[in-house]
C-alpha positions as CSV (number, residue, x, y, z in Angstrom):
1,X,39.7,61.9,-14.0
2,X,35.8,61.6,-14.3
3,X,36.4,61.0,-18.1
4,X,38.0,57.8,-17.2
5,X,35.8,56.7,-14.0
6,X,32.9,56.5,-16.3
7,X,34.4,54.7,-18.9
8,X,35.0,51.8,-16.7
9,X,32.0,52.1,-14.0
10,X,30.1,48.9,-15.3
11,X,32.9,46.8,-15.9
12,X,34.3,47.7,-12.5
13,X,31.3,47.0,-10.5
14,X,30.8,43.6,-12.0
15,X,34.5,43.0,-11.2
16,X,34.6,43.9,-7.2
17,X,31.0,42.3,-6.8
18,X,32.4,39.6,-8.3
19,X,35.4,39.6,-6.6
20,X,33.8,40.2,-3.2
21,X,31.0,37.4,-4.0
22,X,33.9,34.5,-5.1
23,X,36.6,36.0,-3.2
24,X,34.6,35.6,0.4
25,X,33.6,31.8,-0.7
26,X,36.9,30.0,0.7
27,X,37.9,27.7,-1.9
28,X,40.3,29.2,-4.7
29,X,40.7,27.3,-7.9
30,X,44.2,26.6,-10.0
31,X,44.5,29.8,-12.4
32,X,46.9,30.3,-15.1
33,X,48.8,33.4,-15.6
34,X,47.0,35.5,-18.9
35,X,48.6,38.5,-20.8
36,X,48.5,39.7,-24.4
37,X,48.2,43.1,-26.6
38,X,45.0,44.2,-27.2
39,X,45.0,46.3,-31.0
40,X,42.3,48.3,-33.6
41,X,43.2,48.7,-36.8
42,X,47.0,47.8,-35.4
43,X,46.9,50.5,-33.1
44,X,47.2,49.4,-29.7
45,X,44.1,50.4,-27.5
46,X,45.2,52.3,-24.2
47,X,42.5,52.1,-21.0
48,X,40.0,49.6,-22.0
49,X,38.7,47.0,-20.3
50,X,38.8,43.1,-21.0
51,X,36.8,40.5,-19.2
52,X,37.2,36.6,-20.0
53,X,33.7,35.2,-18.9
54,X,33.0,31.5,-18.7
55,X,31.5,29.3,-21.2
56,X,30.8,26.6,-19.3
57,X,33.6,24.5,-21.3
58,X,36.0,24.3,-18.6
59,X,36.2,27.6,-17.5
60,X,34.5,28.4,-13.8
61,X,35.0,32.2,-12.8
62,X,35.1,35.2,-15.2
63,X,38.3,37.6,-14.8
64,X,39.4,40.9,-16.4
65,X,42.0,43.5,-16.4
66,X,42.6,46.9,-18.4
67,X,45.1,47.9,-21.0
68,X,48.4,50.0,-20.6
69,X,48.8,52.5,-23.1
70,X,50.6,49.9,-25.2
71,X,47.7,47.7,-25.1
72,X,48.8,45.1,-23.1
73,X,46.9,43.5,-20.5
74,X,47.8,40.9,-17.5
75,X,44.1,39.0,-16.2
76,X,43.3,39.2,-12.4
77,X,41.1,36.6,-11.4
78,X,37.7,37.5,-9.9
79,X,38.4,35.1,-7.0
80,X,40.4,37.5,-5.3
81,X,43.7,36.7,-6.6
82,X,46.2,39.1,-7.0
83,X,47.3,41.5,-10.4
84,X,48.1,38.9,-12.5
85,X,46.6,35.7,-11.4
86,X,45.1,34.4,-14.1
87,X,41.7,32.4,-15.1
88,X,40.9,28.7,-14.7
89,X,41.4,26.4,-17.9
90,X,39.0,26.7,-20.0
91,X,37.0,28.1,-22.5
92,X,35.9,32.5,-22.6
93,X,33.9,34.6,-24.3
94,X,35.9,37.8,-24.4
95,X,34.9,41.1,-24.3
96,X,36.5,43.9,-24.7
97,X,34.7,47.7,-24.2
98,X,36.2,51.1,-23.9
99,X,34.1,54.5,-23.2
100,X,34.9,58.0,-23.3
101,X,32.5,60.9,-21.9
102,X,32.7,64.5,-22.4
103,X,30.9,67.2,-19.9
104,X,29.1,68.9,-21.4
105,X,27.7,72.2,-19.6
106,X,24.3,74.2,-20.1
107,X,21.2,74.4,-18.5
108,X,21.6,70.4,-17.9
109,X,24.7,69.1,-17.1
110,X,25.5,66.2,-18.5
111,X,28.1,63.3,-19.5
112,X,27.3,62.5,-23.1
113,X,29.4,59.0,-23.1
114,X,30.8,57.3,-26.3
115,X,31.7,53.9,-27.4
116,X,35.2,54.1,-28.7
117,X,35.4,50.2,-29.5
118,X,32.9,48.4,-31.3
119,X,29.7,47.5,-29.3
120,X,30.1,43.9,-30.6
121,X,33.3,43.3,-29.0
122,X,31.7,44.1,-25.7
123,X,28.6,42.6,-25.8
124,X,28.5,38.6,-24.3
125,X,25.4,37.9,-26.8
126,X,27.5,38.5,-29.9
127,X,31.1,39.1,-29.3
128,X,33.1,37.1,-31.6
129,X,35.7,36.8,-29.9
130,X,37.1,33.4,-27.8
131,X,40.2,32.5,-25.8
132,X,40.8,29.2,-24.3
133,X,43.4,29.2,-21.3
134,X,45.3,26.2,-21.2
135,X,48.2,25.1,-18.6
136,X,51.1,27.5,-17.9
137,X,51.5,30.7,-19.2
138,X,49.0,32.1,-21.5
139,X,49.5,35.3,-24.7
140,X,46.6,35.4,-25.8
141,X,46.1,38.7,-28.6
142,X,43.2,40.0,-29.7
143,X,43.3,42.4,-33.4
144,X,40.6,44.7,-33.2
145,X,39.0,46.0,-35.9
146,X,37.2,49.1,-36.7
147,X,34.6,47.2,-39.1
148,X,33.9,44.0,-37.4
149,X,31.6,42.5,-39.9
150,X,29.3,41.9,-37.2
151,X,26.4,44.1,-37.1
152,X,25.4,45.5,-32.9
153,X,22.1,45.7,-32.4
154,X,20.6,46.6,-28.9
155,X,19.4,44.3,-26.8
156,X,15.8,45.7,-26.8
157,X,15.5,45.3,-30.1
158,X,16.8,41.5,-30.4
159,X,14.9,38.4,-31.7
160,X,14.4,36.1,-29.2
């Protein structure tokens, strides 16, 4: 159980802060109903999480869901809507991140935590990947690969 509450603590409290910050404001905005199947290396990725976040093109509130061990996922809006209720039309950088941690016991406990996507596909500086939610319903896919072509450097250690 903890291995899978730390793979998804950041991503989760961005989510209900999100959600408590837009969801308390009053007004809710038209959202469009978002699913698709979420694959590395054609194998679909079980327990991730996916976040659309706004470009500024169109789209006005970020939203995210997680991935069923088939890889599909259905987007919840961050303004409070319900499972399934979409994102605003527009256009969204995606990102897509998935940890694993291990225990490990000795003198120092620890978690020792792993990326087991990519870095790039979660990062909002250099993720690659786009979606644009139009009208109606919305299958949006995203192929995943193992060697991205994109190399993930930390932030630190970014030009600026």
């Amino acid at each position: 159980m903890m291995k899978k509450l730390a793979g998804i603590t950041v991503f989760l409290t961005c989510f209900f802060v999100l959600v408590m910050f837009v969801g308390c404001s009053g007004a809710k905005l038209p959202t469009e109903y978002i699913t698709g199947i979420v694959t590395l290396d054609g194998n679909p990725v079980e327990g991730a999480s996916i976040l659309f976040s706004p470009t500024g093109e169109g789209g006005a509130l970020p939203a995210g869901g997680t991935m069923d061990k088939k890889g599909k996922y259905v987007i919840t809006s961050m303004q409070g809507g319900g499972h399934g209720a979409g994102a605003v039309v527009g256009n969204y950088i995606v990102l897509i991140s998935k940890e694993e941690s291990t225990f490990v016991d000795g003198p120092q406990p620890r978690y020792d935590v792993k990326q087991v996507l990519p870095r790039v596909y979660g990062d909002v500086e250099v993720s690659p990947l786009r979606a644009e939610v139009e009208k109606g319903k919305n299958t949006i896919d995203f192929p995943l690969l193992s060697d991205p072509g994109i190399e993930w450097v930390p932030p630190e250690r970014r030009r600026r």
